[in-house]
TORKOL-4160 file (C-alpha; in steps of 0.2 Angstrom, whole numbers, padded with zeros to 4 digits, m for minus):
401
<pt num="1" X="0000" Y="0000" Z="0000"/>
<pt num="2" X="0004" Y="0016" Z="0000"/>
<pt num="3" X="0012" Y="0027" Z="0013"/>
<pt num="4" X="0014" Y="0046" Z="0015"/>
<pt num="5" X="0024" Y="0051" Z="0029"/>
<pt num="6" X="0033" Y="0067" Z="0035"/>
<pt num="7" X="0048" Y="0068" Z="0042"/>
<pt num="8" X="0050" Y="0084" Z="0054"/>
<pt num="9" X="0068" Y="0090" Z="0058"/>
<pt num="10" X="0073" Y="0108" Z="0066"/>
<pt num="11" X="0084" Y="0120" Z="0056"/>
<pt num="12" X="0101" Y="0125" Z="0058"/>
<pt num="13" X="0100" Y="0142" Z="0049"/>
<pt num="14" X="0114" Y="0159" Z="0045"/>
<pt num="15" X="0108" Y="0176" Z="0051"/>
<pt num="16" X="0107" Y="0178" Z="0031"/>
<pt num="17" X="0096" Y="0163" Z="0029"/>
<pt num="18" X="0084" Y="0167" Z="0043"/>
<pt num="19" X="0082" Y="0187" Z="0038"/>
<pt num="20" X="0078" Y="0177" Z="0021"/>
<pt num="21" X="0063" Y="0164" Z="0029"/>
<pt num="22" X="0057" Y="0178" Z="0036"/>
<pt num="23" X="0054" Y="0188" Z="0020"/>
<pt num="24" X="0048" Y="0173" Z="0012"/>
<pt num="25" X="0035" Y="0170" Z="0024"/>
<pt num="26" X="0030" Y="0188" Z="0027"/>
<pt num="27" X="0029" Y="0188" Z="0006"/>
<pt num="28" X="0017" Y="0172" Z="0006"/>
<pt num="29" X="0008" Y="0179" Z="0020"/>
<pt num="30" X="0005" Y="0197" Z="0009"/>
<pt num="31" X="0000" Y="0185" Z="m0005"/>
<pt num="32" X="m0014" Y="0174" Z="0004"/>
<pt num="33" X="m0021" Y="0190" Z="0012"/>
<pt num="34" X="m0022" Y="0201" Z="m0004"/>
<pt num="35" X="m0029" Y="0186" Z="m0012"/>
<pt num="36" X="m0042" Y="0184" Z="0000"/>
<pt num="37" X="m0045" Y="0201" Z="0001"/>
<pt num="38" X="m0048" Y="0201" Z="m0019"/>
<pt num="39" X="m0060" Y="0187" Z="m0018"/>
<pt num="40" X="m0073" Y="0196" Z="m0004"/>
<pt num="41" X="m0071" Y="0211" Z="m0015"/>
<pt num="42" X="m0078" Y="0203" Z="m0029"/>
<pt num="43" X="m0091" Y="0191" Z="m0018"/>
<pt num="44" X="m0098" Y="0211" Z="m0015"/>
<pt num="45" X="m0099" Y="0215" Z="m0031"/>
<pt num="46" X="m0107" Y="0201" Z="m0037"/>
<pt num="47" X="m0095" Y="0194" Z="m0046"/>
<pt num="48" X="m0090" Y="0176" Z="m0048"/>
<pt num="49" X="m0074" Y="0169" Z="m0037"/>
<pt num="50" X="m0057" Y="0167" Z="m0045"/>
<pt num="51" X="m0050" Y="0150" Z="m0049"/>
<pt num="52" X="m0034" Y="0145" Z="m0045"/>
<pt num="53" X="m0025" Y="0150" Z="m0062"/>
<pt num="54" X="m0034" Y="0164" Z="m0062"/>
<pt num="55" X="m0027" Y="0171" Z="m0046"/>
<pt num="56" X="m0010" Y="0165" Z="m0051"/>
<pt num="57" X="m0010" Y="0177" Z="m0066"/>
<pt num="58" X="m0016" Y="0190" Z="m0054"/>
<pt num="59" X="0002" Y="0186" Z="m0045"/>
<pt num="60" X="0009" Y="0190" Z="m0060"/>
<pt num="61" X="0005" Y="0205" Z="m0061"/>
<pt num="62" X="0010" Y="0210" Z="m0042"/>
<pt num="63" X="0026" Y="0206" Z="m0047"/>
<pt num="64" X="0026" Y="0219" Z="m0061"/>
<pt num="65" X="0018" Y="0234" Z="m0052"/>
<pt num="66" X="0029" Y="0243" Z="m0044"/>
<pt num="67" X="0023" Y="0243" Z="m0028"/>
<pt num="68" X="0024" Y="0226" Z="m0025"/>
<pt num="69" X="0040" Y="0222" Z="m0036"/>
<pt num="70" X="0048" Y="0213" Z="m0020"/>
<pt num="71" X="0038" Y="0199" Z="m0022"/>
<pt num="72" X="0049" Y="0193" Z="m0034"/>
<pt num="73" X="0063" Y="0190" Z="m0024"/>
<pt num="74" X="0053" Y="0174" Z="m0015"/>
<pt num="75" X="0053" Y="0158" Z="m0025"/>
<pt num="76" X="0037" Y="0160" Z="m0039"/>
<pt num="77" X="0033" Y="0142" Z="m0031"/>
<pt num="78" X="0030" Y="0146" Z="m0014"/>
<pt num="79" X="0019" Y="0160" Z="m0018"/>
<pt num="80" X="0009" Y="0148" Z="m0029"/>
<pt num="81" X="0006" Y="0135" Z="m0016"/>
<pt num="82" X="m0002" Y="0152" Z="m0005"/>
<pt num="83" X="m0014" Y="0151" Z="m0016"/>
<pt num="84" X="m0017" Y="0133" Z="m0016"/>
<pt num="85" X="m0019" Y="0135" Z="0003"/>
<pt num="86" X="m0033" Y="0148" Z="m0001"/>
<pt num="87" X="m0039" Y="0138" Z="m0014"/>
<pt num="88" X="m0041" Y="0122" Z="m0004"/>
<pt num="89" X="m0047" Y="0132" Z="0012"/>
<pt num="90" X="m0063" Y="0139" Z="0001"/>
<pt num="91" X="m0065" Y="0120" Z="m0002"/>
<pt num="92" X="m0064" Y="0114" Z="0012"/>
<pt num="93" X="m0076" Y="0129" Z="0020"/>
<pt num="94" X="m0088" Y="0125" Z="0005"/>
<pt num="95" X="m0089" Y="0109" Z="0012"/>
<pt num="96" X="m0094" Y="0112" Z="0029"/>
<pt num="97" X="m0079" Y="0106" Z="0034"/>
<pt num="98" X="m0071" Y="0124" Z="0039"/>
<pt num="99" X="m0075" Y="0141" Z="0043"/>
<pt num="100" X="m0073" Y="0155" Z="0030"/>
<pt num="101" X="m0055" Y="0160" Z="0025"/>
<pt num="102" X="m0047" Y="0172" Z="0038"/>
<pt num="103" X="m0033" Y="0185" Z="0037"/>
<pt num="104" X="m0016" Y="0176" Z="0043"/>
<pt num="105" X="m0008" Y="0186" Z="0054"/>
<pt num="106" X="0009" Y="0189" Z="0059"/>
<pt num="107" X="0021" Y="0178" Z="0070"/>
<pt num="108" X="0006" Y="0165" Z="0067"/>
<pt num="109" X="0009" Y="0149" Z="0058"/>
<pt num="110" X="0023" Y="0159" Z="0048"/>
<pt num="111" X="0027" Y="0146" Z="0033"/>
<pt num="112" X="0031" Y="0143" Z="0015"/>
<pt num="113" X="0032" Y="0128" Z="0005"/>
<pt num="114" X="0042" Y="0119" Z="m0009"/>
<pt num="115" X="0034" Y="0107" Z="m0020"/>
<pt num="116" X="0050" Y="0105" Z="m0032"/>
<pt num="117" X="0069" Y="0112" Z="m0034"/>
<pt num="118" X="0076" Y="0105" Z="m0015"/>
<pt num="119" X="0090" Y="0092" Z="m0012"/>
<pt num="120" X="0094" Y="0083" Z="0002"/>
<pt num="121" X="0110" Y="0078" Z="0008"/>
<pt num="122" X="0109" Y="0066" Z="0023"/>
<pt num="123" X="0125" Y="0060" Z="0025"/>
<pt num="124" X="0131" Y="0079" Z="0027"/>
<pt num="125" X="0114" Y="0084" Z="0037"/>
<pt num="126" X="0110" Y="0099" Z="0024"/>
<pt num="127" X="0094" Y="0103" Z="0012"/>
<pt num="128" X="0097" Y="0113" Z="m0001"/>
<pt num="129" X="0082" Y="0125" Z="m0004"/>
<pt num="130" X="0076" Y="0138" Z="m0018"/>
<pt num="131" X="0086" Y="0155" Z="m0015"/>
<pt num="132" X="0092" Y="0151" Z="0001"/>
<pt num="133" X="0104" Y="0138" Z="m0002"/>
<pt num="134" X="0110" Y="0125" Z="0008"/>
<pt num="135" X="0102" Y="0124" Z="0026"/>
<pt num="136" X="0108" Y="0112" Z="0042"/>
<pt num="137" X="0098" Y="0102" Z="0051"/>
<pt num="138" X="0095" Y="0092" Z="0066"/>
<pt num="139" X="0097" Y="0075" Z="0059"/>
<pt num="140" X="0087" Y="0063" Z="0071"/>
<pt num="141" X="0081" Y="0050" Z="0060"/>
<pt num="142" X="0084" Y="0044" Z="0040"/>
<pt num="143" X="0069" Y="0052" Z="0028"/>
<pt num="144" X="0063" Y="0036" Z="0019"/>
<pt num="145" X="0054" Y="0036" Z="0002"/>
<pt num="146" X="0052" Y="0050" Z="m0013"/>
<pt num="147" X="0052" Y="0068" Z="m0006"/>
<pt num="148" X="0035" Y="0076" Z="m0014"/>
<pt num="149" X="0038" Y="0092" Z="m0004"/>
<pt num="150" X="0047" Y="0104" Z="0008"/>
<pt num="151" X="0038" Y="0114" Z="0020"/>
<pt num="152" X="0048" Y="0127" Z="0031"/>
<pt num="153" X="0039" Y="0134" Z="0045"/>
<pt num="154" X="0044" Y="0144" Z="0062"/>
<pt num="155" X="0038" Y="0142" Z="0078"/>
<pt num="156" X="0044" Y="0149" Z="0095"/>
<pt num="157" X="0058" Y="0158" Z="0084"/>
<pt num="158" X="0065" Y="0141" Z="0079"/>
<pt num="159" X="0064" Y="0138" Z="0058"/>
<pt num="160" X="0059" Y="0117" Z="0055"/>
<pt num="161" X="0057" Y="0110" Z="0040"/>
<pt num="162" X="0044" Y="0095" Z="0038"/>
<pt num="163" X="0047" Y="0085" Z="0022"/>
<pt num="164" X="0032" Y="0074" Z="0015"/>
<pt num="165" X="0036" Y="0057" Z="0006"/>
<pt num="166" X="0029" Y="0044" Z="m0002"/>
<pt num="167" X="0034" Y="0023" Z="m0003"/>
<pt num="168" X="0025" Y="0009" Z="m0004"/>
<pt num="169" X="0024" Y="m0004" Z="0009"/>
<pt num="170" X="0017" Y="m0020" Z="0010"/>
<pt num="171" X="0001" Y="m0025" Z="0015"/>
<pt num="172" X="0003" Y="m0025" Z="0036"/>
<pt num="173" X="m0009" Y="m0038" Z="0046"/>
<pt num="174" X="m0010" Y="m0036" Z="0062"/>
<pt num="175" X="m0012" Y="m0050" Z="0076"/>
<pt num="176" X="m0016" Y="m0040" Z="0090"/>
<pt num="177" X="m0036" Y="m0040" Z="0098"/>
<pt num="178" X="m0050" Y="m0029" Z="0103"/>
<pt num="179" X="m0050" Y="m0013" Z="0116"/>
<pt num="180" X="m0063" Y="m0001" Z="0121"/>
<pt num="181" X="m0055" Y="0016" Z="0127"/>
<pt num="182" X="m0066" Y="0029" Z="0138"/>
<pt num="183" X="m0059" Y="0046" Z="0138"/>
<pt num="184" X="m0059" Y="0056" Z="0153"/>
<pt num="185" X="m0048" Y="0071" Z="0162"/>
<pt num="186" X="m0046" Y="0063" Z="0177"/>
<pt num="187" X="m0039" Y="0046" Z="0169"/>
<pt num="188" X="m0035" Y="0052" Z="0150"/>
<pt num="189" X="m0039" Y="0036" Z="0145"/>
<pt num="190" X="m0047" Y="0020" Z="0152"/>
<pt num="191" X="m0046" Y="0003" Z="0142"/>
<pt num="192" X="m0058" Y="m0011" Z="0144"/>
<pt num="193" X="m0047" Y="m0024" Z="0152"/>
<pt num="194" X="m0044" Y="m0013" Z="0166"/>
<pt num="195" X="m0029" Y="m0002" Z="0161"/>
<pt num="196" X="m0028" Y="0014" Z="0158"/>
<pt num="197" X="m0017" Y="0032" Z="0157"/>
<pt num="198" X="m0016" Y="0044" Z="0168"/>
<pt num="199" X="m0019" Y="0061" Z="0165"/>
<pt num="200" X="m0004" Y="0072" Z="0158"/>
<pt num="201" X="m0010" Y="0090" Z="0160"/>
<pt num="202" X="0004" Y="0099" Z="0153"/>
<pt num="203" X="m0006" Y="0118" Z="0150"/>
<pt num="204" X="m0012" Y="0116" Z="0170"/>
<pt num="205" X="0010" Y="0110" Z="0175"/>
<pt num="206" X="0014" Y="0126" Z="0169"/>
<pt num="207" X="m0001" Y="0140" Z="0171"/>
<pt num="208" X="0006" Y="0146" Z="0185"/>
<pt num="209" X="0024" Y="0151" Z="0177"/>
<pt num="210" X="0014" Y="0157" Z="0159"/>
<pt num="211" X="0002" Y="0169" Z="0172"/>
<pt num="212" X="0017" Y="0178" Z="0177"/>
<pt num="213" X="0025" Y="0177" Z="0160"/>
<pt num="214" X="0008" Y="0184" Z="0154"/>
<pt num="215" X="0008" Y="0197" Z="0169"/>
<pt num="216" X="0025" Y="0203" Z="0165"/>
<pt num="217" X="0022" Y="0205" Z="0147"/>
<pt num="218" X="0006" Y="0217" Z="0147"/>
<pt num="219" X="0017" Y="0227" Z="0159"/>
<pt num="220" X="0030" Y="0231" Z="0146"/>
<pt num="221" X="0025" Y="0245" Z="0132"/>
<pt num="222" X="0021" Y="0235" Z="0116"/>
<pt num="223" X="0035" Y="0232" Z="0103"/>
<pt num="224" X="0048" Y="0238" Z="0115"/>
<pt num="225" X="0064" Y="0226" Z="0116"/>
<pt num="226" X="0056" Y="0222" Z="0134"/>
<pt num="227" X="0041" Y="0218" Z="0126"/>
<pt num="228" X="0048" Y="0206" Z="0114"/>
<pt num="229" X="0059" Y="0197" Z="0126"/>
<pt num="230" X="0044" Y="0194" Z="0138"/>
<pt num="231" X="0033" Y="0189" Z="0121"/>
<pt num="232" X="0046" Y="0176" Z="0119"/>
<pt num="233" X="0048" Y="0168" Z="0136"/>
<pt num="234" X="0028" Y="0167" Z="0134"/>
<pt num="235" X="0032" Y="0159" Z="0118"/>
<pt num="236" X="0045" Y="0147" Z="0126"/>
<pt num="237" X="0031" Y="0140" Z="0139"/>
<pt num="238" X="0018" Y="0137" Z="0126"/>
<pt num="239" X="0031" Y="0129" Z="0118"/>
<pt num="240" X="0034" Y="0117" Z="0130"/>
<pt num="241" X="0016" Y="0114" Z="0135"/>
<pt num="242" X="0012" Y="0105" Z="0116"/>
<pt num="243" X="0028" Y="0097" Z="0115"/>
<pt num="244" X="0024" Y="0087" Z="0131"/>
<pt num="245" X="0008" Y="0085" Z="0127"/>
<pt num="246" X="0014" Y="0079" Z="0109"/>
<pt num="247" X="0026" Y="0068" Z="0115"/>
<pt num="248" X="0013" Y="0059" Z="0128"/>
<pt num="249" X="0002" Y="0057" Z="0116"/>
<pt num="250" X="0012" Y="0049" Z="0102"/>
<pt num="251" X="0018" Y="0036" Z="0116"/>
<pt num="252" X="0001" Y="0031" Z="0122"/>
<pt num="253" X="m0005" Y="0032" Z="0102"/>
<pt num="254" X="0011" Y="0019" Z="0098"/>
<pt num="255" X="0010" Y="0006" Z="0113"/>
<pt num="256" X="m0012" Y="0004" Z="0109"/>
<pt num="257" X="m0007" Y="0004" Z="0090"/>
<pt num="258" X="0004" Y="m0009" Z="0091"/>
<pt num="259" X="m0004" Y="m0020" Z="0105"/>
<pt num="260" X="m0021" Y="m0019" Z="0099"/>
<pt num="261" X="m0029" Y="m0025" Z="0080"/>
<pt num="262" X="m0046" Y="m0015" Z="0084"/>
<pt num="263" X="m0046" Y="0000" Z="0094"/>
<pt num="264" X="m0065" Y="0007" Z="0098"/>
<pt num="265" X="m0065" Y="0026" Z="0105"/>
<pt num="266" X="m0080" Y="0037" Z="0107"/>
<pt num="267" X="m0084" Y="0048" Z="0092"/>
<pt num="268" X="m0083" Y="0065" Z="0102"/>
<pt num="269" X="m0087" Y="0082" Z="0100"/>
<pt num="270" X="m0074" Y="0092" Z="0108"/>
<pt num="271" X="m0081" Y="0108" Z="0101"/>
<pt num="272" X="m0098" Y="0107" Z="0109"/>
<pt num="273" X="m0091" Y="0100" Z="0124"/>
<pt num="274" X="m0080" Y="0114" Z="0128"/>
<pt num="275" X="m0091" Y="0127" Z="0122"/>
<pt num="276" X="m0092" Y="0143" Z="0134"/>
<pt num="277" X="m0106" Y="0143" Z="0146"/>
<pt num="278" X="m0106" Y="0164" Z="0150"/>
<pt num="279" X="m0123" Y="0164" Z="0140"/>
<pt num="280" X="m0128" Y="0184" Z="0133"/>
<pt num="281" X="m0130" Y="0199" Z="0143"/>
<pt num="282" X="m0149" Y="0195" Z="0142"/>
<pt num="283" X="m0148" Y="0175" Z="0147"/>
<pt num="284" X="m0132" Y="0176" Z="0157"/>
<pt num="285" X="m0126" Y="0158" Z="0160"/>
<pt num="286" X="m0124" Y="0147" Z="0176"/>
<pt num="287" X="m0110" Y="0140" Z="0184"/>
<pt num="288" X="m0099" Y="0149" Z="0171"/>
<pt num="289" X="m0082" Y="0150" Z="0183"/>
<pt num="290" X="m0085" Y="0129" Z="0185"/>
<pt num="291" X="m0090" Y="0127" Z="0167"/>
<pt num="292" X="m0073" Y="0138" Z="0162"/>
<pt num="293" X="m0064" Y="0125" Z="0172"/>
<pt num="294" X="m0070" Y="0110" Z="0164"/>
<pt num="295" X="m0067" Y="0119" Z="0147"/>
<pt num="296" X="m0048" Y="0120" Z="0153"/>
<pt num="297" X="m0048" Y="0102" Z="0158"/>
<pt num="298" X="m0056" Y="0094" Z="0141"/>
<pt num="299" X="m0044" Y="0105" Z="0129"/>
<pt num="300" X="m0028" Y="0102" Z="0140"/>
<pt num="301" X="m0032" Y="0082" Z="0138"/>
<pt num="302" X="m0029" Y="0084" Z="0119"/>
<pt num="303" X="m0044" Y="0070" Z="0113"/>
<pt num="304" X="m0045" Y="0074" Z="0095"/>
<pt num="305" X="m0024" Y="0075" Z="0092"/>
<pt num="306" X="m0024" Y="0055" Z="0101"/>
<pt num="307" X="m0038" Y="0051" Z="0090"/>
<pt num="308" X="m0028" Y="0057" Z="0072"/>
<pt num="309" X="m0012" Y="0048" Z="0079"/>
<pt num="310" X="m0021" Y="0033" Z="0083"/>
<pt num="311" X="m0029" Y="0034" Z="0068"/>
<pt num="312" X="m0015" Y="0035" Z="0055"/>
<pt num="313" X="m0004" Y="0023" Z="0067"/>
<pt num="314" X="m0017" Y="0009" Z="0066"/>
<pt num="315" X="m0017" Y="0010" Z="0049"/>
<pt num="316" X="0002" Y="0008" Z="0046"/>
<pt num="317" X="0000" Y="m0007" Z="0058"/>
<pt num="318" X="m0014" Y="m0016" Z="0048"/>
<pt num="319" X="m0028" Y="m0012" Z="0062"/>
<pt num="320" X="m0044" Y="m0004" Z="0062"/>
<pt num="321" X="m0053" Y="0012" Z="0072"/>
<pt num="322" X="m0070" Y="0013" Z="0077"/>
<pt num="323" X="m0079" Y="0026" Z="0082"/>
<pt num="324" X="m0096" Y="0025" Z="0094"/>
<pt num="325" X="m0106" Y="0037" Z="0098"/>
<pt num="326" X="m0104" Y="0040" Z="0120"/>
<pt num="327" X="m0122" Y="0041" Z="0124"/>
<pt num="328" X="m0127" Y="0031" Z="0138"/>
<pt num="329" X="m0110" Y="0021" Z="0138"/>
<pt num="330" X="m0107" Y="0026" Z="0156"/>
<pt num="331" X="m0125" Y="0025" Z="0162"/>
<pt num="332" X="m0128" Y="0005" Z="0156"/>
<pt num="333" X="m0123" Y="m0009" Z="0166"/>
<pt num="334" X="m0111" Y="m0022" Z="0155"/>
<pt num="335" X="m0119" Y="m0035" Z="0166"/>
<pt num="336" X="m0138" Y="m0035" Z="0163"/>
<pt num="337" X="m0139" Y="m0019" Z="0152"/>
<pt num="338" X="m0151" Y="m0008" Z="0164"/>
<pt num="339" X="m0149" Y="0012" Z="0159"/>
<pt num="340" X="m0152" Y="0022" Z="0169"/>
<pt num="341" X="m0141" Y="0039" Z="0178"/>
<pt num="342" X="m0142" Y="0032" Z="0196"/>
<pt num="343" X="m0131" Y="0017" Z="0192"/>
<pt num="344" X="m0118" Y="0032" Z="0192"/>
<pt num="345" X="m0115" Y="0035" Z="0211"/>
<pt num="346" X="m0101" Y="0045" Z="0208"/>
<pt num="347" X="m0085" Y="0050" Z="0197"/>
<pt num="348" X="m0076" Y="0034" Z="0197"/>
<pt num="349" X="m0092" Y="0020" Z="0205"/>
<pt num="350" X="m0103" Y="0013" Z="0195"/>
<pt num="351" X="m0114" Y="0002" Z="0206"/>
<pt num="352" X="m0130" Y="m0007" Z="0195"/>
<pt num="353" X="m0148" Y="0000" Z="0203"/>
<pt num="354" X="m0153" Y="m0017" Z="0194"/>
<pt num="355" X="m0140" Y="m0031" Z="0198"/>
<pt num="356" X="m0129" Y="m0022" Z="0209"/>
<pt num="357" X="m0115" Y="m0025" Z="0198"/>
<pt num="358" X="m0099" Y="m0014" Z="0203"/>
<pt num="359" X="m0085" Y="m0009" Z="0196"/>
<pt num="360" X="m0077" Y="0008" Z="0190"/>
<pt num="361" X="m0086" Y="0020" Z="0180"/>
<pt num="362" X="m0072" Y="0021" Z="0168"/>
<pt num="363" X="m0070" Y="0003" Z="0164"/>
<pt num="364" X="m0089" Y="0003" Z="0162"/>
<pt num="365" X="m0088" Y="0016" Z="0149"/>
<pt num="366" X="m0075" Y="0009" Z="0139"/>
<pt num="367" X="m0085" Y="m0009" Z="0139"/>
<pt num="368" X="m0098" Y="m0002" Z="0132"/>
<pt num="369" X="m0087" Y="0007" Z="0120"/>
<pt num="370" X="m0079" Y="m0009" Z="0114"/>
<pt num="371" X="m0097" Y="m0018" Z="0112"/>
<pt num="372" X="m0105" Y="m0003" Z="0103"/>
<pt num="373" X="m0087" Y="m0005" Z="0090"/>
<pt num="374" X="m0091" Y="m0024" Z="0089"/>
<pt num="375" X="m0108" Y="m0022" Z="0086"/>
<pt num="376" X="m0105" Y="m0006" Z="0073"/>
<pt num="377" X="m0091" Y="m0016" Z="0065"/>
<pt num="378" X="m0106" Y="m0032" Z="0061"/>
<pt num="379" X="m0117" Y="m0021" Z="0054"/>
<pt num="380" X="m0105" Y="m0012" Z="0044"/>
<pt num="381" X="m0098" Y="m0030" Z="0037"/>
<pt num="382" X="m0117" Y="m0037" Z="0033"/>
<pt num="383" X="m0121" Y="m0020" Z="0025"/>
<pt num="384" X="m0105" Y="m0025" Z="0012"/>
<pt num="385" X="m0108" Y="m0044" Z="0010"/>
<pt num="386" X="m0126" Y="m0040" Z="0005"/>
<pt num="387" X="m0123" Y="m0024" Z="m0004"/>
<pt num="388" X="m0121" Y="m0031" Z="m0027"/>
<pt num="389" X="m0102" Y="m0024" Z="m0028"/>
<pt num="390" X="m0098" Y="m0036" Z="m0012"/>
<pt num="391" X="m0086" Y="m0044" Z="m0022"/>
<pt num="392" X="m0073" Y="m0027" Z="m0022"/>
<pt num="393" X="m0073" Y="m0026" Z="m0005"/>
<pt num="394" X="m0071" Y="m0043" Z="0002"/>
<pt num="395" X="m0055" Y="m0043" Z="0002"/>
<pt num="396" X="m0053" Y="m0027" Z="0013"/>
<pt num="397" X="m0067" Y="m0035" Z="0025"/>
<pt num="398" X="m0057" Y="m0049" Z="0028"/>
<pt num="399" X="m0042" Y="m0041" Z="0031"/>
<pt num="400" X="m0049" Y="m0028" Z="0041"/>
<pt num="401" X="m0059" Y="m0042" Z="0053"/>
C-alpha cells in the first residue's frame, strides 16, 4: 500500500538565511491575504470567485507593479502554493468542513512551502532549498521514500522544515485483539481490560509560570525590546506545554497501536463540549467560573490530536478504528444492560440499581465502547456482504476483521 509520511527536523540556519525565511514567509503571507481580500471584493460585487489559475495570473501582475516588485525576490513556487492554501481552504469551507477563510496574521503559523527544486543531503545533514541555499539540520532520523515536498515553518523563533514522502509498503496484518477506550480528564484514557493512562495535563503543569510570564508581558509597552523578550519567554512556555503533550500522546498512540488489532473510542465532540457557558447579557449563564474550568480540563487532555495519531498509526499497523457514539455508555450496566443515571454514584463508581454489579465508571464506559465498535463493525460487514459490488470489497473485510 501506499504510505505518505513526513519527516519533521529543526533548522540549523545563518543570520542571512533566517532574515531570508522571514521575508519569504512575510511575502506568502501578503500574497494569501491580498488574495483573500480580492476574492470578498468581488463576492460584493457580485461577481464570480477566481479559480486558482486565475489568481496565479493576478500574482503576475503583483510582481510587475511597482509597488509590490519585491515579491519577486521569494521563490514563484512558494507564492503559488499560497494560493493553493486559499484555494483548498474555500473547499474545504464550502464543504462544511471549515470556517470562512481568515486573514493570517503575523508571527502565526509563519510558513512557506516547496513542491520542487530541494535536495537533500543526509550524510552531510544539509537541504538545499530555492534562494536560500543549503540549510543544516538536526538530523534525528533517515527520511525514507520519494520527497513530494518541503515545507519550512517557524515556531517559538526556531525555523523546522517537515518533508512529506511517499513509498509503498506492504500489505501489514495485524495479530493483535480488541480494546474499548473511555476518555476522561481525570484518567486520559481507560481501556476495557482494566488499564488505563493517567492524565498528563501539561497547559495546567505550567499555568502558573505562563500567568506571570503573561503578567510581565502586558506590563511592558508594546514592541519595545522588553516587550519582545517577555513575548518570547511566553512563547518558550507554550512551547513546552504542546511538546509534552505531543510527545505523551504519540507514546500512548504507539503502545495501543501496536498491541491492539481493533481500537473502539468514542466519536466526540470536543467543540460542543467545551463550548463557553457565559450565555448573553440578556440570558447570562450558570455556573460559568465551574464550566470555564472544565473547558480548561477537556482541551488540556488533547482528545481529538490522540484520536488522528491513533488513527493513522493503526493504519500503518494493519488495524482498524471505530468510532461510537458515547451516549449512555457510562449510564448501562455491561452486566444485565439496565440504563439508567443512578447506576452512576459518583466519578469513578458505577454500582447497578438493577443487579448491583460494581466496578469503576471508567471501565464501564470503555466496555460499552468496545461492544458498541463490535456491534458497529457487524453491521458495517453485513451491509458489504449483501450490498451487489460485495465482491470489491471482500478482500478489505477480511483483512480488516
Amino acid at each position: 500500500m501506499q504510505r505518505l509520511q513526513a519527516f519533521k527536523y529543526a533548522l540549523r540556519p545563518d543570520g542571512q538565511q533566517q532574515r531570508q525565511m522571514r521575508r519569504f514567509a512575510g511575502s506568502c503571507r501578503f500574497v494569501f491575504n491580498k488574495a483573500l481580500a480580492l476574492q470578498q471584493e468581488r463576492r460584493e460585487q457580485g461577481e464570480k470567485k477566481l479559480g486558482y489559475a486565475a489568481l496565479c495570473k493576478q500574482l503576475t501582475q503583483w510582481k510587475r507593479d511597482g509597488s509590490t516588485a519585491w515579491l519577486a525576490d521569494t521563490p514563484s513556487q512558494a507564492l503559488q502554493q499560497t494560493l493553493k492554501d486559499l484555494e483548498r481552504a474555500y473547499t474545504h469551507f464550502f464543504a462544511k468542513r471549515a470556517d470562512f477563510p481568515r486573514f493570517k496574521k503575523k508571527g502565526r503559523g509563519d510558513s512557506f512551502r516547496y513542491p520542487q527544486g530541494y535536495k537533500l543531503d543526509q550524510g552531510n545533514r544539509r537541504l538545499f532549498l530555492p534562494k536560500l541555499g543549503w540549510v543544516r539540520y538536526r538530523h534525528s532520523r533517515d527520511v525514507l521514500g520519494v520527497i513530494k515536498n518541503v515545507t519550512v515553518s517557524q515556531s517559538n523563533g526556531k525555523w523546522y522544515a517537515a518533508i512529506q514522502t511517499e513509498r509503498e509498503v506492504a500489505v501489514p496484518i495485524h495479530h493483535g485483539g480488541a480494546i474499548g477506550i473511555d476518555m476522561g480528564i481525570a484518567r486520559f484514557a481507560t481501556l476495557s481490560d482494566g488499564g488505563f493512562y493517567a492524565a498528563l495535563n501539561s497547559f495546567k503543569r505550567h499555568e502558573t509560570a505562563l500567568r506571570k510570564a503573561q503578567q510581565a508581558m502586558s506590563r511592558k509597552t508594546k514592541f519595545s525590546r522588553n516587550w519582545k523578550k517577555a513575548k518570547a519567554r511566553v512563547q518558550r512556555l507554550h512551547a513546552r506545554v504542546g511538546h509534552a503533550r505531543r510527545d505523551y500522546l504519540h507514546q500512548i498512540t504507539t503502545a495501543i497501536s501496536k498491541n491492539h488489532a481493533m481500537v473502539c473510542i468514542e466519536d466526540l465532540q470536543v467543540r460542543n463540549m467545551s463550548r463557553s457557558a457565559a450565555g448573553t447579557a440578556a440570558a447570562p449563564g450558570r455556573n460559568v467560573r465551574a464550566k470555564s474550568g472544565l473547558n480548561k480540563a477537556i482541551l488540556d487532555q488533547g482528545w481529538f490530536e490522540f484520536r488522528r495519531q491513533l488513527d493513522y498509526k493503526l493504519a500503518w499497523q494493519g488495524g482498524h478504528l471505530i468510532a461510537v457514539p458515547p451516549k449512555n455508555t457510562s449510564r448501562t450496566c455491561p452486566c444485565c444492560g439496565h440504563i439508567s443515571a443512578d447506576n452512576r454514584q459518583s466519578q469513578a463508581l458505577f454500582v447497578c440499581v438493577a443487579c448491583e454489579f460494581e466496578e469503576n465508571a471508567d471501565v464501564v464506559g470503555a466496555i460499552n465502547v468496545l461492544r458498541a465498535g463490535h456491534a458497529r463493525l457487524a453491521c458495517e460487514v453485513s451491509d458489504a456482504l449483501m450490498s451487489p459490488a460485495a465482491g470489491t470489497h471482500r478482500s478489505e473485510l477480511s483483512a480488516s476483521v
